[in-house]
Structures are given as C-alpha cells and as structure tokens.
N, C-alpha and C positions, 0 to 999 in steps of 0.2 A: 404625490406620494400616497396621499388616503386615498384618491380613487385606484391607483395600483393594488394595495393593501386590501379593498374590497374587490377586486379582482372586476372593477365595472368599465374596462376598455369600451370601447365603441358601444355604449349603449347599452350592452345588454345584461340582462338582470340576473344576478350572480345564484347557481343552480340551489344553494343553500338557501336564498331569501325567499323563492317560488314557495317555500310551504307556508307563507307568509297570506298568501292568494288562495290556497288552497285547503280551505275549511267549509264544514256542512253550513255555516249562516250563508255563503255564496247563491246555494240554491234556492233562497228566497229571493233573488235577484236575477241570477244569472242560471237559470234553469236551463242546462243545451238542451231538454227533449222540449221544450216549448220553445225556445228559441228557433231552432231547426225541425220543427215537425211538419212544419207546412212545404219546407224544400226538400228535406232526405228523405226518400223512401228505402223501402226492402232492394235489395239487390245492386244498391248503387257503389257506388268509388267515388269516396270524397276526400277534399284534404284540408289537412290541418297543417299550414303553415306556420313556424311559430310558436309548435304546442305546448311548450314547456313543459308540465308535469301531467299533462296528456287531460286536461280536467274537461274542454270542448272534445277530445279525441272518442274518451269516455265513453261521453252524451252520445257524438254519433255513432258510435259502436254499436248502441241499443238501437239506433234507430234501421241502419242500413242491414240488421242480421246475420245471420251467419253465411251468407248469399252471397252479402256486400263487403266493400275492402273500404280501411279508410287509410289512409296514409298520411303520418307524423312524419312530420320535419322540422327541423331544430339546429341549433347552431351546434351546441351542445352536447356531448354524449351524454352526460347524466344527466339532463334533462331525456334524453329519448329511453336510460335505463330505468328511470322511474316510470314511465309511459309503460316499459315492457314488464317491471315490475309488479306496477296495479291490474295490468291487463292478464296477468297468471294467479296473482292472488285472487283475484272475482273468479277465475276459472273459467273464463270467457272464450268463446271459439278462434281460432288466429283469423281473425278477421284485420288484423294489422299488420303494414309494413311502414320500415322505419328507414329513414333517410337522414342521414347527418348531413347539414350544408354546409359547405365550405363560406359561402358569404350568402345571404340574403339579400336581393335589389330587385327593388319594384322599378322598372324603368316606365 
C-alpha cells in the first residue's frame, strides 16, 4: 500500500523525490565536466540513460557543444520535462533529444 502511495512500482524513483539528488553540494562530488571530460568531446552524440532530472545530461551538454547531440532517456515523462525544462531556462542550444522508454533492460 505505501510503496503504491509513493508511486515506487518497479524500482524507480518517484519524479517528485529526484530534486532530492539534485542540488549544487552534488558538484563537489559529482562534477559530469570532470567526470566526462576525458571521454566527450565537441561534436559527439552521447547518451544518458536514466537521466532523470537531466543533472549528467546537463554536464554533457557543455561538454559535446553545440555540434554535439546528447540524448536523454527516462522512464518517465516528467523526468525528461525537467531535462527540457532546465535545458531552456540555461538557454542552451537544442543540442538534446529526448526519449521516453517504455521499459529499461540491460540484457
């Protein structure tokens, strides 16, 4: 009953709790331009599987340019409407496409 109630079916993290993840102390940890700066370059297509509230999607946005695509996917609509959300408010070039998955499986 309480995990219906928080709406946490199969695991995944209900789109209301993600701003929980998603504050500036993160970037003394979880820095994506140092995390991925040694793999994305300008011009590339990357993706972000998973992205939730787009916080790796972000990082690589900066990193691949306005050249590069990176592509958000998420279980979630509003998870990927925050993604498109932040990504207008920075005023950022559409260097994103977004992908809603019907299931996620790593086989």
């Amino acid at each position: 009953m309480l995990r219906k109630t928080l709406l946490m079916d199969d695991h995944v993290c209900p789109w209301w709790l993600a701003y929980t993840f998603d504050n500036p102390l993160r970037q003394l940890v979880h820095n994506p331009e140092k995390i991925f700066s040694s793999l994305i370059r300008p011009g590339q297509t990357v993706v972000d599987i998973g992205c939730g509230m787009g916080y790796f999607s972000l990082g690589m946005a900066k990193l691949v340019g306005e050249s590069g695509r990176v592509i958000s996917v998420d279980l979630q609509k509003e998870m990927l409407a925050k993604v498109h959300q932040r990504q207008f408010r920075r005023d950022w070039p559409p260097v994103f496409v977004w992908f809603k998955a019907e299931r996620i499986t790593l086989v």
